[in-house]
C-alpha beads as a LAMMPS data file, in Angstrom:
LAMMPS data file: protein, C-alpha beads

402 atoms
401 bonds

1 atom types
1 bond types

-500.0 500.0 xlo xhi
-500.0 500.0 ylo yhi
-500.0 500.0 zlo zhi

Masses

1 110.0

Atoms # bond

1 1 1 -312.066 -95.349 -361.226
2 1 1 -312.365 -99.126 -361.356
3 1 1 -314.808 -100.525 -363.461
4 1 1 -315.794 -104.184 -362.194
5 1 1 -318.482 -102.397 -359.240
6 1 1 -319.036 -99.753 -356.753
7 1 1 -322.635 -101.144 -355.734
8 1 1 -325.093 -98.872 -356.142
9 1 1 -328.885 -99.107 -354.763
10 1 1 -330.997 -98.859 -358.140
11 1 1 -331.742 -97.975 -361.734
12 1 1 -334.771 -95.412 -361.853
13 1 1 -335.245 -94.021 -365.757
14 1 1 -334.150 -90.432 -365.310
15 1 1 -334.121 -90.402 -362.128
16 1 1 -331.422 -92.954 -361.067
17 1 1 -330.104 -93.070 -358.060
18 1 1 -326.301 -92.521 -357.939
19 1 1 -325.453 -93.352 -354.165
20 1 1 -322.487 -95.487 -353.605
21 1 1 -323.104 -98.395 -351.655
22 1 1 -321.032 -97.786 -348.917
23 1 1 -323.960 -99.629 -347.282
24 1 1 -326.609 -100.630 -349.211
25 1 1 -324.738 -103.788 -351.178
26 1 1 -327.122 -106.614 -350.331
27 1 1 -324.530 -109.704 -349.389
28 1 1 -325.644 -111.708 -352.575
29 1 1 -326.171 -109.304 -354.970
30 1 1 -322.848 -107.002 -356.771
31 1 1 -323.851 -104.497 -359.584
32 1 1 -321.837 -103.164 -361.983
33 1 1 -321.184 -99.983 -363.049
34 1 1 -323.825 -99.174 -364.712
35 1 1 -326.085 -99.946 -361.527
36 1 1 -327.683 -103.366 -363.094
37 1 1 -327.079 -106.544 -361.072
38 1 1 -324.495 -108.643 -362.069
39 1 1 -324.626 -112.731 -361.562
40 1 1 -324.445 -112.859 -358.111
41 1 1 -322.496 -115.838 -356.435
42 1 1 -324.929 -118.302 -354.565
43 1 1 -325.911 -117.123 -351.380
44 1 1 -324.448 -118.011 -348.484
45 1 1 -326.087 -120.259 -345.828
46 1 1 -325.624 -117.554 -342.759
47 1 1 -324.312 -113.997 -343.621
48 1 1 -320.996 -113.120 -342.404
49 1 1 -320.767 -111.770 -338.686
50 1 1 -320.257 -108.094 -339.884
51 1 1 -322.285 -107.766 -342.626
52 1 1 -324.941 -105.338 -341.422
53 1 1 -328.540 -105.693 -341.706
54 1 1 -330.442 -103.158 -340.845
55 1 1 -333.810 -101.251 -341.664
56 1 1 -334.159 -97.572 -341.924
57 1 1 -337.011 -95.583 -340.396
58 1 1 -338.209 -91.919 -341.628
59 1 1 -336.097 -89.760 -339.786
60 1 1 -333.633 -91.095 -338.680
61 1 1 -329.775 -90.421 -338.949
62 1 1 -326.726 -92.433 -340.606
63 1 1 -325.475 -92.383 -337.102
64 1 1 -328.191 -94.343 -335.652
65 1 1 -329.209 -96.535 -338.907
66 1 1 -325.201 -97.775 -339.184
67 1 1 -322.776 -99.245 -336.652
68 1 1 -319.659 -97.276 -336.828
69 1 1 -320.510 -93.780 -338.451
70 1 1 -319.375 -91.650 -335.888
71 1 1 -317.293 -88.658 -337.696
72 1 1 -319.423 -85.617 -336.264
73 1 1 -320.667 -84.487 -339.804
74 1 1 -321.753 -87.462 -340.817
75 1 1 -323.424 -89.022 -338.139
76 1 1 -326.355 -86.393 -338.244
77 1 1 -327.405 -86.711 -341.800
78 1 1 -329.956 -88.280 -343.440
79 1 1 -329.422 -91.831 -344.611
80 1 1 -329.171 -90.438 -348.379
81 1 1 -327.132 -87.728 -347.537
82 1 1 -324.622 -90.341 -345.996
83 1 1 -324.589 -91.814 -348.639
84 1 1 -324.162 -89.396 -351.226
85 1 1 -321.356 -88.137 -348.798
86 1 1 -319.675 -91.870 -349.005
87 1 1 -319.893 -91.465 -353.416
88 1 1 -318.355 -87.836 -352.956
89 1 1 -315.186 -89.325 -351.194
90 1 1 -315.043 -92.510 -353.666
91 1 1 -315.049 -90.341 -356.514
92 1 1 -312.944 -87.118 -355.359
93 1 1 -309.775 -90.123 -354.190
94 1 1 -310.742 -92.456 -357.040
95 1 1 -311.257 -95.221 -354.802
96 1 1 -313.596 -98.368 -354.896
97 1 1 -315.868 -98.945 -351.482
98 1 1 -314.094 -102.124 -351.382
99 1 1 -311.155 -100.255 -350.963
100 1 1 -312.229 -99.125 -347.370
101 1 1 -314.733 -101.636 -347.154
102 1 1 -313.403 -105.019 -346.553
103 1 1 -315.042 -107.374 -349.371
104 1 1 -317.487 -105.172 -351.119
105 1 1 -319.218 -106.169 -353.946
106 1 1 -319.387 -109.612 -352.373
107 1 1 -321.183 -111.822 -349.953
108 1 1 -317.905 -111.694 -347.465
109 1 1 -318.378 -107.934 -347.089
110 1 1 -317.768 -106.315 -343.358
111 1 1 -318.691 -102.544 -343.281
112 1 1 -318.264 -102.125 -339.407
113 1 1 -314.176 -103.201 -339.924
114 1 1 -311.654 -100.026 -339.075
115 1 1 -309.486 -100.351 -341.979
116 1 1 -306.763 -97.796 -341.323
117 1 1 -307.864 -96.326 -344.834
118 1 1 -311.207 -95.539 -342.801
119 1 1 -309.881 -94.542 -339.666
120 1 1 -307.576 -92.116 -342.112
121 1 1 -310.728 -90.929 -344.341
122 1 1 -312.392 -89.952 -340.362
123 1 1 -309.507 -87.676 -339.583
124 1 1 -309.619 -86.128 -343.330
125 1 1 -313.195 -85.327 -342.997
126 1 1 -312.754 -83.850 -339.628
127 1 1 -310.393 -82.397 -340.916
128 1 1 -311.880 -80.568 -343.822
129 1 1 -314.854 -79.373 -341.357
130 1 1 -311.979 -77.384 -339.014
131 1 1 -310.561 -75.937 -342.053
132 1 1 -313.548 -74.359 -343.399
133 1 1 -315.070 -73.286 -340.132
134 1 1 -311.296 -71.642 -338.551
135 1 1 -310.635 -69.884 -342.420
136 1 1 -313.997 -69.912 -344.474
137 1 1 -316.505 -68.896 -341.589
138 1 1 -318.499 -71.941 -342.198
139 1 1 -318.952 -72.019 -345.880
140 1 1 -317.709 -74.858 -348.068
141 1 1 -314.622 -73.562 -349.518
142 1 1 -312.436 -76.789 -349.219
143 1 1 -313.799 -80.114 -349.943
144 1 1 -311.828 -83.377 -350.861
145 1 1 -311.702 -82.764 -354.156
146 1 1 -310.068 -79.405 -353.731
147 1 1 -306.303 -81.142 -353.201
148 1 1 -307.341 -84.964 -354.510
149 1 1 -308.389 -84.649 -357.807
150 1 1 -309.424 -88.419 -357.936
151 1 1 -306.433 -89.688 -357.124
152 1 1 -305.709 -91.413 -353.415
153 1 1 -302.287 -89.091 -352.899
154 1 1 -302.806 -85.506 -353.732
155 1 1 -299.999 -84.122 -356.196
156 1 1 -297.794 -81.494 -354.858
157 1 1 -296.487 -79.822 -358.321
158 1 1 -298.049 -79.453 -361.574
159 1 1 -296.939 -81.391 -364.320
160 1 1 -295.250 -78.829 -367.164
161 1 1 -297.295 -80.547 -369.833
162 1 1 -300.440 -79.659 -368.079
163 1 1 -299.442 -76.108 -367.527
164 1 1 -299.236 -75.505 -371.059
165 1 1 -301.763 -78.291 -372.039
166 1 1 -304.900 -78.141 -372.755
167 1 1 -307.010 -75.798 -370.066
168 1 1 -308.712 -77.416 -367.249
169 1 1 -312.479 -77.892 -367.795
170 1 1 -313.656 -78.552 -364.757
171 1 1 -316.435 -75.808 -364.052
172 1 1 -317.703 -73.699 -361.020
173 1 1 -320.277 -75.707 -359.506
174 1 1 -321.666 -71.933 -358.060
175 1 1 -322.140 -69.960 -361.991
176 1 1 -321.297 -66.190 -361.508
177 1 1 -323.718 -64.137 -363.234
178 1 1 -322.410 -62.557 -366.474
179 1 1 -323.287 -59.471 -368.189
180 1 1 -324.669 -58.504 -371.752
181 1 1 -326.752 -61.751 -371.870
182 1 1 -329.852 -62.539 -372.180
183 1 1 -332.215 -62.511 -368.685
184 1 1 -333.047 -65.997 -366.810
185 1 1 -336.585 -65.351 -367.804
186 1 1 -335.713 -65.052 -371.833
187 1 1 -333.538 -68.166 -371.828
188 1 1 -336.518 -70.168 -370.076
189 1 1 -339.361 -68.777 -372.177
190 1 1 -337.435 -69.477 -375.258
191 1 1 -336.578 -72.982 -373.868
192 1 1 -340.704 -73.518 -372.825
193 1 1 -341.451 -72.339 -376.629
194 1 1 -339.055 -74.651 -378.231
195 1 1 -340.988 -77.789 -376.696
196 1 1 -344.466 -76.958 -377.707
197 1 1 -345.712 -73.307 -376.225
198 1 1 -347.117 -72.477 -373.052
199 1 1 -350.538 -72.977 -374.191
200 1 1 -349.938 -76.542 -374.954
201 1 1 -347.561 -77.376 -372.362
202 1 1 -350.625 -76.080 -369.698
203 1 1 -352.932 -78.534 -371.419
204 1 1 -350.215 -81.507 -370.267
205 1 1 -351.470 -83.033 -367.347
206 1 1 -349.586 -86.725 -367.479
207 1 1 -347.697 -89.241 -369.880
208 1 1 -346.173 -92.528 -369.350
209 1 1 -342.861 -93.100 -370.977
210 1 1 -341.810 -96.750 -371.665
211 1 1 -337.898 -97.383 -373.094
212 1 1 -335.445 -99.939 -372.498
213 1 1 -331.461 -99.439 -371.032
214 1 1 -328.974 -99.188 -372.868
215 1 1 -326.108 -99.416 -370.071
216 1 1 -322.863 -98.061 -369.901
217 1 1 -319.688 -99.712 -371.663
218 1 1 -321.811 -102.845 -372.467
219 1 1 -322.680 -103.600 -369.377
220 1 1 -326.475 -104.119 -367.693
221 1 1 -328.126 -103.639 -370.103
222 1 1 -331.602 -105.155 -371.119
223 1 1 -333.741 -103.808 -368.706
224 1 1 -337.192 -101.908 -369.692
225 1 1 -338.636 -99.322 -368.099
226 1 1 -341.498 -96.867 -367.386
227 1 1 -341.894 -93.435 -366.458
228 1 1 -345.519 -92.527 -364.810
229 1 1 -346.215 -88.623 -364.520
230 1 1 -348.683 -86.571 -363.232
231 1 1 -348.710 -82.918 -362.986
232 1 1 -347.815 -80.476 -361.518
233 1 1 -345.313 -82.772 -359.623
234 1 1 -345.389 -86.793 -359.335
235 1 1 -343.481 -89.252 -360.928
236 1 1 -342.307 -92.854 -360.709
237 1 1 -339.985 -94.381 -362.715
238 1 1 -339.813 -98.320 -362.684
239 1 1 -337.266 -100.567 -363.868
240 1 1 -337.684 -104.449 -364.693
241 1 1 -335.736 -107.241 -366.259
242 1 1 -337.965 -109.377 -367.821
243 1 1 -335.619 -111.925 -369.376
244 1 1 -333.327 -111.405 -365.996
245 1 1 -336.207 -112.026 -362.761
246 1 1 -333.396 -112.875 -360.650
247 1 1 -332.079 -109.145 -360.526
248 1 1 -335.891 -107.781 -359.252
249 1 1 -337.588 -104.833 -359.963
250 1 1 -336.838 -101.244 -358.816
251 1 1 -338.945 -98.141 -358.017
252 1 1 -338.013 -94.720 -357.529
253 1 1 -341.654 -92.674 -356.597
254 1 1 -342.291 -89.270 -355.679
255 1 1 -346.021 -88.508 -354.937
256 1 1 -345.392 -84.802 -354.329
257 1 1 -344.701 -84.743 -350.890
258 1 1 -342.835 -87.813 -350.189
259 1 1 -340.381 -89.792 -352.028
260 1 1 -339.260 -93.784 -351.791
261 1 1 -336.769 -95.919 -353.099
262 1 1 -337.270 -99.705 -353.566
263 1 1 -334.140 -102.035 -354.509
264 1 1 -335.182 -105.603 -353.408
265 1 1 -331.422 -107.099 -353.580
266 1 1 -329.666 -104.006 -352.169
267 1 1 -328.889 -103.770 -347.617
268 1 1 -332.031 -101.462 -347.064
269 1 1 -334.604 -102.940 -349.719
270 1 1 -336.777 -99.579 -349.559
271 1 1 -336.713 -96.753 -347.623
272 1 1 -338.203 -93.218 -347.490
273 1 1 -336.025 -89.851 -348.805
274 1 1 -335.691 -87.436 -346.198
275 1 1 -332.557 -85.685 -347.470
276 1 1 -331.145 -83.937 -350.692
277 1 1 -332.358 -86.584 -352.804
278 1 1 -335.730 -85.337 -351.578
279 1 1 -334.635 -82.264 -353.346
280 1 1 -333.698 -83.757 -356.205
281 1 1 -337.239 -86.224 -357.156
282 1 1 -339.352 -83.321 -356.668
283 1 1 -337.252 -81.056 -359.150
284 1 1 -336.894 -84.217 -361.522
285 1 1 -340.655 -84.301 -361.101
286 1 1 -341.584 -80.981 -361.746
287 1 1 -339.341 -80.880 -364.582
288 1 1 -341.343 -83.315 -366.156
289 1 1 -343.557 -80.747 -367.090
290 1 1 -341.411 -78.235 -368.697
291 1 1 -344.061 -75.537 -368.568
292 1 1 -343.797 -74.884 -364.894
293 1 1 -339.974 -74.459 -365.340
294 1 1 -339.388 -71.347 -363.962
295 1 1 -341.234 -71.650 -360.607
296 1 1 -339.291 -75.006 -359.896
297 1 1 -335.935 -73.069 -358.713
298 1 1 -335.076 -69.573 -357.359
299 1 1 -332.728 -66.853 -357.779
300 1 1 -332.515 -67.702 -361.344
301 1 1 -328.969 -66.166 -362.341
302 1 1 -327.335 -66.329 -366.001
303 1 1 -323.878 -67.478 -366.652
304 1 1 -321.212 -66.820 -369.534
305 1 1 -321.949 -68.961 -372.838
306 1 1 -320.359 -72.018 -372.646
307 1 1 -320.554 -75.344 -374.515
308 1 1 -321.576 -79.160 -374.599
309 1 1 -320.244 -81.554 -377.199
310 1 1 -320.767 -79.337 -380.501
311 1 1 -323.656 -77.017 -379.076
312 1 1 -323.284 -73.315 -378.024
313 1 1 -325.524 -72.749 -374.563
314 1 1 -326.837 -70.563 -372.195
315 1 1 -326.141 -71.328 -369.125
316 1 1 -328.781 -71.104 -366.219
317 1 1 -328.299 -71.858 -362.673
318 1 1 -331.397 -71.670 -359.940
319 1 1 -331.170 -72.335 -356.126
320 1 1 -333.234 -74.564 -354.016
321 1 1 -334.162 -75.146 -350.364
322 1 1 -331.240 -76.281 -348.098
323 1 1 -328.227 -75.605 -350.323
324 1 1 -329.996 -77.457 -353.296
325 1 1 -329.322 -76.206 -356.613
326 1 1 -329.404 -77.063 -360.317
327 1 1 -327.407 -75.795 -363.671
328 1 1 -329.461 -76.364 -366.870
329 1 1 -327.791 -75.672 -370.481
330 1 1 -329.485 -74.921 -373.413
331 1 1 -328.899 -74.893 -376.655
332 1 1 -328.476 -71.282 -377.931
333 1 1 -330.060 -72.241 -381.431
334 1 1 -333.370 -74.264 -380.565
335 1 1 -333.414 -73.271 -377.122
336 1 1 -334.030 -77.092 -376.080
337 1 1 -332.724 -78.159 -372.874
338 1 1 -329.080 -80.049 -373.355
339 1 1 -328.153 -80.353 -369.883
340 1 1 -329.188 -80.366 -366.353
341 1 1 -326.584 -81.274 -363.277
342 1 1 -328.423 -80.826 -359.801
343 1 1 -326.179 -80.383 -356.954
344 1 1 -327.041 -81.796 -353.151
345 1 1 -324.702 -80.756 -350.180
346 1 1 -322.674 -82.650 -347.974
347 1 1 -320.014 -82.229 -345.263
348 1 1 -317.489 -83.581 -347.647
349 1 1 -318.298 -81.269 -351.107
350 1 1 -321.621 -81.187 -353.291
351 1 1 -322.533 -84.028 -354.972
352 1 1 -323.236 -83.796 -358.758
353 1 1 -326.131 -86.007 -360.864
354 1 1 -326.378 -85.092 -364.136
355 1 1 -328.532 -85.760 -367.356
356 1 1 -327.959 -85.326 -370.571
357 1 1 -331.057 -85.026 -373.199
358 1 1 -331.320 -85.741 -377.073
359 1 1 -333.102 -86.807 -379.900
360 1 1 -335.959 -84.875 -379.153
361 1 1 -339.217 -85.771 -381.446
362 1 1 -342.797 -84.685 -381.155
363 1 1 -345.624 -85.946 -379.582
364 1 1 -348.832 -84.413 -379.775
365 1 1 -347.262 -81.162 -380.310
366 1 1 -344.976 -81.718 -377.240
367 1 1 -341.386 -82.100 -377.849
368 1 1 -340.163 -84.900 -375.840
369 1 1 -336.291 -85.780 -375.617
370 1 1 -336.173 -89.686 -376.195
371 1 1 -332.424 -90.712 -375.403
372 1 1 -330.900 -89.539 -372.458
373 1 1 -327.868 -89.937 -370.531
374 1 1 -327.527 -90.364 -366.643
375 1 1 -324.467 -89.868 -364.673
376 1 1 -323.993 -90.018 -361.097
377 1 1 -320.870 -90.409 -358.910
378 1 1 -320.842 -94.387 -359.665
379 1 1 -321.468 -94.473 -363.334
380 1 1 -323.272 -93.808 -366.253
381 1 1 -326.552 -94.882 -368.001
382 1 1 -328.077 -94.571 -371.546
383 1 1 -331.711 -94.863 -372.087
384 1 1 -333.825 -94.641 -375.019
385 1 1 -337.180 -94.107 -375.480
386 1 1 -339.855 -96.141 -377.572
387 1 1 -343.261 -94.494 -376.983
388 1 1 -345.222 -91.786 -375.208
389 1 1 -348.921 -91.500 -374.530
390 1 1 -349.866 -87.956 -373.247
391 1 1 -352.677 -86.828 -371.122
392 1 1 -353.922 -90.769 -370.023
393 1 1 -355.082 -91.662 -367.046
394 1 1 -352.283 -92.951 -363.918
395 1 1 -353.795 -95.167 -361.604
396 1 1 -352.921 -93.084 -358.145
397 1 1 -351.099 -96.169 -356.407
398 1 1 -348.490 -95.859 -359.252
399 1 1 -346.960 -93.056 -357.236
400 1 1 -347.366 -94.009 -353.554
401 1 1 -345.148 -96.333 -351.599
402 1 1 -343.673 -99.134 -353.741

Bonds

1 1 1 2
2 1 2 3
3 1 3 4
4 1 4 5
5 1 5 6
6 1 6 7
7 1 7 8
8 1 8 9
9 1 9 10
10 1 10 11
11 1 11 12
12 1 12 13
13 1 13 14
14 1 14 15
15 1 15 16
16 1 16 17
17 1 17 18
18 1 18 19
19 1 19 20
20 1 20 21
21 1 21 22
22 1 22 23
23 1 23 24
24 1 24 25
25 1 25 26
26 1 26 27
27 1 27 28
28 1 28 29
29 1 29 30
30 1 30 31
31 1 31 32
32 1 32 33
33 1 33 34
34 1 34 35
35 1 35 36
36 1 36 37
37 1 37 38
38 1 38 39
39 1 39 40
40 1 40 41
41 1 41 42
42 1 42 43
43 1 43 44
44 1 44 45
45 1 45 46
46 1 46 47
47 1 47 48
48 1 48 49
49 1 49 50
50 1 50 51
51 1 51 52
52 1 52 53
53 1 53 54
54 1 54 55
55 1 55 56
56 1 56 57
57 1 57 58
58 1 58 59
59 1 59 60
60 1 60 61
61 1 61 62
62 1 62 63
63 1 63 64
64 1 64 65
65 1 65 66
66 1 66 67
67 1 67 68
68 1 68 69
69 1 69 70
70 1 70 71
71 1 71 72
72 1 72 73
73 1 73 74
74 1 74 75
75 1 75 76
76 1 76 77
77 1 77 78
78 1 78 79
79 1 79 80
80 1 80 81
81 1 81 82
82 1 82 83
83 1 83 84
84 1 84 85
85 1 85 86
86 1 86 87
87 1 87 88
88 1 88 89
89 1 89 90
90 1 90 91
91 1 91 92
92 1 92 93
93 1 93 94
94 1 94 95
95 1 95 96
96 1 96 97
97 1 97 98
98 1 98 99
99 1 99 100
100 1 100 101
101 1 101 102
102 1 102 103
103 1 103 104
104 1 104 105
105 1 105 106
106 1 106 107
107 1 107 108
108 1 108 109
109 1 109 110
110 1 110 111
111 1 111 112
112 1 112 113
113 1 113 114
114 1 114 115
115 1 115 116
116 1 116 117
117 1 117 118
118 1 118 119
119 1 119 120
120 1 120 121
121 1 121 122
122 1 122 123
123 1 123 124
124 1 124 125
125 1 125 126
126 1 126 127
127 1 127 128
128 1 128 129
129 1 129 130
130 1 130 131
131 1 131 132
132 1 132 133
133 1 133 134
134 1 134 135
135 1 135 136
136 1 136 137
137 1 137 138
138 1 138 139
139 1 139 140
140 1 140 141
141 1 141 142
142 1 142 143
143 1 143 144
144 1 144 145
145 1 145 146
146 1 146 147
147 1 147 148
148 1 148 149
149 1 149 150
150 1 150 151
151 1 151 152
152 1 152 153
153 1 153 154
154 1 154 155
155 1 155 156
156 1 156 157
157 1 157 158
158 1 158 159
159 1 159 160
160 1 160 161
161 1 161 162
162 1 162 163
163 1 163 164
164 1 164 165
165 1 165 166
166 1 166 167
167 1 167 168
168 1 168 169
169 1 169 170
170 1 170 171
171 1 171 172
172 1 172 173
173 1 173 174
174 1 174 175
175 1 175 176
176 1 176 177
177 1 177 178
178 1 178 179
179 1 179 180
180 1 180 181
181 1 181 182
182 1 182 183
183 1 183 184
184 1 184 185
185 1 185 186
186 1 186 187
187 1 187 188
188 1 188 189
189 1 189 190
190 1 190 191
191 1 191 192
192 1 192 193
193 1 193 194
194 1 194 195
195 1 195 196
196 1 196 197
197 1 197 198
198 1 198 199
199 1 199 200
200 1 200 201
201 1 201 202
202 1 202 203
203 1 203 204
204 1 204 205
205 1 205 206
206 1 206 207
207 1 207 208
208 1 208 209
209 1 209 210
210 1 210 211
211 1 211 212
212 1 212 213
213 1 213 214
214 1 214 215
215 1 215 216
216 1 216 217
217 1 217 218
218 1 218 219
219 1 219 220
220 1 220 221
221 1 221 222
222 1 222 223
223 1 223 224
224 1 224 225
225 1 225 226
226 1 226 227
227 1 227 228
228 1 228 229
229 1 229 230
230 1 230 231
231 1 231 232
232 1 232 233
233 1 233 234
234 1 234 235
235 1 235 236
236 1 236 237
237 1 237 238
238 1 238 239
239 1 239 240
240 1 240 241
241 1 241 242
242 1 242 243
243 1 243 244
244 1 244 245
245 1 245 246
246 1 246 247
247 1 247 248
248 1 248 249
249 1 249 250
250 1 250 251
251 1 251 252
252 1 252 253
253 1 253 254
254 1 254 255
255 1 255 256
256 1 256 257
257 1 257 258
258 1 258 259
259 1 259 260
260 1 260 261
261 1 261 262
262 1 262 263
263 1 263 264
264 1 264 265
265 1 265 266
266 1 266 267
267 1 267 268
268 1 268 269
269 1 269 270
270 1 270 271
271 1 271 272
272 1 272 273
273 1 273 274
274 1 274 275
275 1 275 276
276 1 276 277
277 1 277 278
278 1 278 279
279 1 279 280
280 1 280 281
281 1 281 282
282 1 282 283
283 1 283 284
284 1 284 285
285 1 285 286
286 1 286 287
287 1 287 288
288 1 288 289
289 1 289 290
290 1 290 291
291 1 291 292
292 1 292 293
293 1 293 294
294 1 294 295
295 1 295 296
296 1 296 297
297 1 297 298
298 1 298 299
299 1 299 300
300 1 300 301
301 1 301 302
302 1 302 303
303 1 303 304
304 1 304 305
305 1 305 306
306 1 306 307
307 1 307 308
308 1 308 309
309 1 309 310
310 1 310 311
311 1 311 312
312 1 312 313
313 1 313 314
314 1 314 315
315 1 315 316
316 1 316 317
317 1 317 318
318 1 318 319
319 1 319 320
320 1 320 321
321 1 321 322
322 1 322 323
323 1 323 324
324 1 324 325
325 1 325 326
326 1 326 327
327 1 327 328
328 1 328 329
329 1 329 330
330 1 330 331
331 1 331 332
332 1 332 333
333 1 333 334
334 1 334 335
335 1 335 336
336 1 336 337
337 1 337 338
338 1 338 339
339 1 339 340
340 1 340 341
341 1 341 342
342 1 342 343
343 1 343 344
344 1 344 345
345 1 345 346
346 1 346 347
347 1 347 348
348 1 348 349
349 1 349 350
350 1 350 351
351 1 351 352
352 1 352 353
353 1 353 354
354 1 354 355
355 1 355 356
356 1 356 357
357 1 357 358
358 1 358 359
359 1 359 360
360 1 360 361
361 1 361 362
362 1 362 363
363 1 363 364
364 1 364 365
365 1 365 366
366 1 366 367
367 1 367 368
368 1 368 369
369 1 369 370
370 1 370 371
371 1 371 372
372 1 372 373
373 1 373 374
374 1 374 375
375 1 375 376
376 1 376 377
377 1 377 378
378 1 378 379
379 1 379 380
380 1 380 381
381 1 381 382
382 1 382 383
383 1 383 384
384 1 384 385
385 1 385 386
386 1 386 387
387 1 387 388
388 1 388 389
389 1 389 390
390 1 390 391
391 1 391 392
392 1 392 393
393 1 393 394
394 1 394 395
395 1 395 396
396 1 396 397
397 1 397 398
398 1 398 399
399 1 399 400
400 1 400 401
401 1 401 402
């Protein structure tokens, strides 16, 4: 996976958006991996004749937001299911968007171009979706990533050294319940007692985080942010760069009902979720309040113990509205929440975010984790947390459209 940039649309505390930019790379403006801006070259004095400009309303499709997206299960999804749809073929053939993309990451980029590499990719996704409907009635049992692997040509024969390497870790995304473990509801109410109690955790009713970014390898760094939360289920997460104006400020919100995104230098700028990612600020809202845990998913099923790092877990996976679902891990000593990796659908295979949680420390009784890791099909992010106030007042515009 190359390192310099796969654009993506903005940094939001836990929350970050992962979405490759097959479209949303503003023509002055290249981000690194990490999802920070990078120095941008000067702008240019007219933008190139392809570079696409365009402004999304609520509802409507990638097929009539973007020129050219015509492949007949793409065309009808949301704009954020596109492009979480564009980050699951990146990632499952190892490829950069520039690689299909004609000048990505730069202000000579032309998204409408037919590369053949796109007009190939079209036929592969087609592909895929005959495949699954003529031998899987429909459900998703072949996805790119089933013969890629992340790499452009899929191997034919396995490597000797592999077949009596080291196993293949690469997990289930669907876990199959296991017996002689403990239930769903034991692993949750020992997770809900580890961080303070239901008693206390009812009496939590908002906090606003503040932290600063770490980055990933180095790089974008600097930034600050701050988490605003209100329960049972808002949250906005806000990212600036005080010492860096020139990359702007970003806003992920989620007021309960409705959610927004706001990247001033990326293609769109802001636009309204009306997809999966819908799914997924609502769950990373309600999740903010750990004590409402087990009403946030259903069909809570346990898996077989597994691991993270150093730490024995349980393993608990819940299921959502429209295909949404989430796997949390946690550890089997404490009970504190290790992991979490939401999955969103697409035509093309689910697509992963994931967040890691540490250093957990108290506040006001309340055990909050304050470093954190966030991954996402175009990179990874660090953050650490400074301070917490619990239970203050949220002015209400903090969570409605940026």
């Amino acid at each position: 996976m190359k390192l310099w940039s796969r654009v993506t649309l903005a940094v939001a505390g836990m929350a970050v958006i992962w979405l490759c930019a097959v479209k949303l790379a503003g023509p002055a403006a290249a981000q690194d991996k990490a999802g920070q801006t990078k120095a941008a070259p000067a702008p240019a004095k007219a933008a190139p004749a392809n570079t696409q400009t365009v402004a999304a309303a609520p509802g409507q499709s990638a097929g009539e937001v973007f020129k050219n997206v015509n492949t007949s299960t793409l065309k009808g999804l949301t704009v954020d299911d596109f492009l979480g749809a564009m980050g699951v073929i990146s990632a499952d053939l190892g490829l950069d968007c520039a690689d299909c993309h004609p000048g990505a990451g730069s202000d000579k980029v032309d998204w409408i171009f037919d590369t053949p590499r796109k007009k190939t990719a079209r036929k592969m996704v087609e592909m895929v979706a005959v495949i699954n409907r003529t031998n899987f009635s429909g459900a998703q049992s072949v996805t790119c990533f089933t013969c890629h692997h992340g790499r452009l040509r899929p191997s034919t024969t396995i490597g000797l050294d592999t077949l009596y390497g080291t196993p293949n870790e690469e997990k289930d995304d669907f876990v199959a319940p296991a017996q002689g473990v403990p239930s769903a509801t034991q692993i949750l109410d020992k997770y809900i007692t580890a961080v303070g109690g239901a008693q206390r955790l009812a009496g939590l009713t908002s906090f606003i985080a503040t932290g600063s970014s770490v980055g990933y390898e180095g790089l974008g760094g600097g930034g600050s942010f701050t988490i605003y939360a209100k329960a049972p289920n808002q949250r906005t997460t806000q990212i600036q760069f005080k010492d860096h104006p020139e990359r702007g400020d970003s806003t992920r919100a989620f007021d309960g009902k409705v959610g927004w995104i706001k990247s001033p230098r990326s293609l769109l700028g802001q636009y309204e979720l009306t997809g999966s990612e819908l799914d997924g600020a609502r769950l990373d809202a309600m999740l903010s309040f750990p004590g409402q845990i087990k009403t946030i998913l259903n069909n809570w099923r346990v898996g077989s113990p597994d691991s993270v790092g150093d730490k024995d877990v349980q393993v608990v996976q819940g299921t959502g509205p429209r295909g949404f679902m989430a796997t949390f891990y946690f550890d089997k000593d404490s009970g504190l929440l290790v992991r979490m990796v939401r999955y969103s659908t697409s035509p093309v295979g689910r697509v992963p975010t994931q967040t890691d949680y540490s250093d957990y420390r108290d506040v006001g009784g309340i055990k909050f984790p304050f470093k954190y890791t966030f991954s996402w099909l175009d990179g990874k992010d660090a953050f650490q947390l400074s301070d917490v106030k619990t239970n203050v007042a949220i002015d209400p515009a903090k969570f409605a459209k940026p």
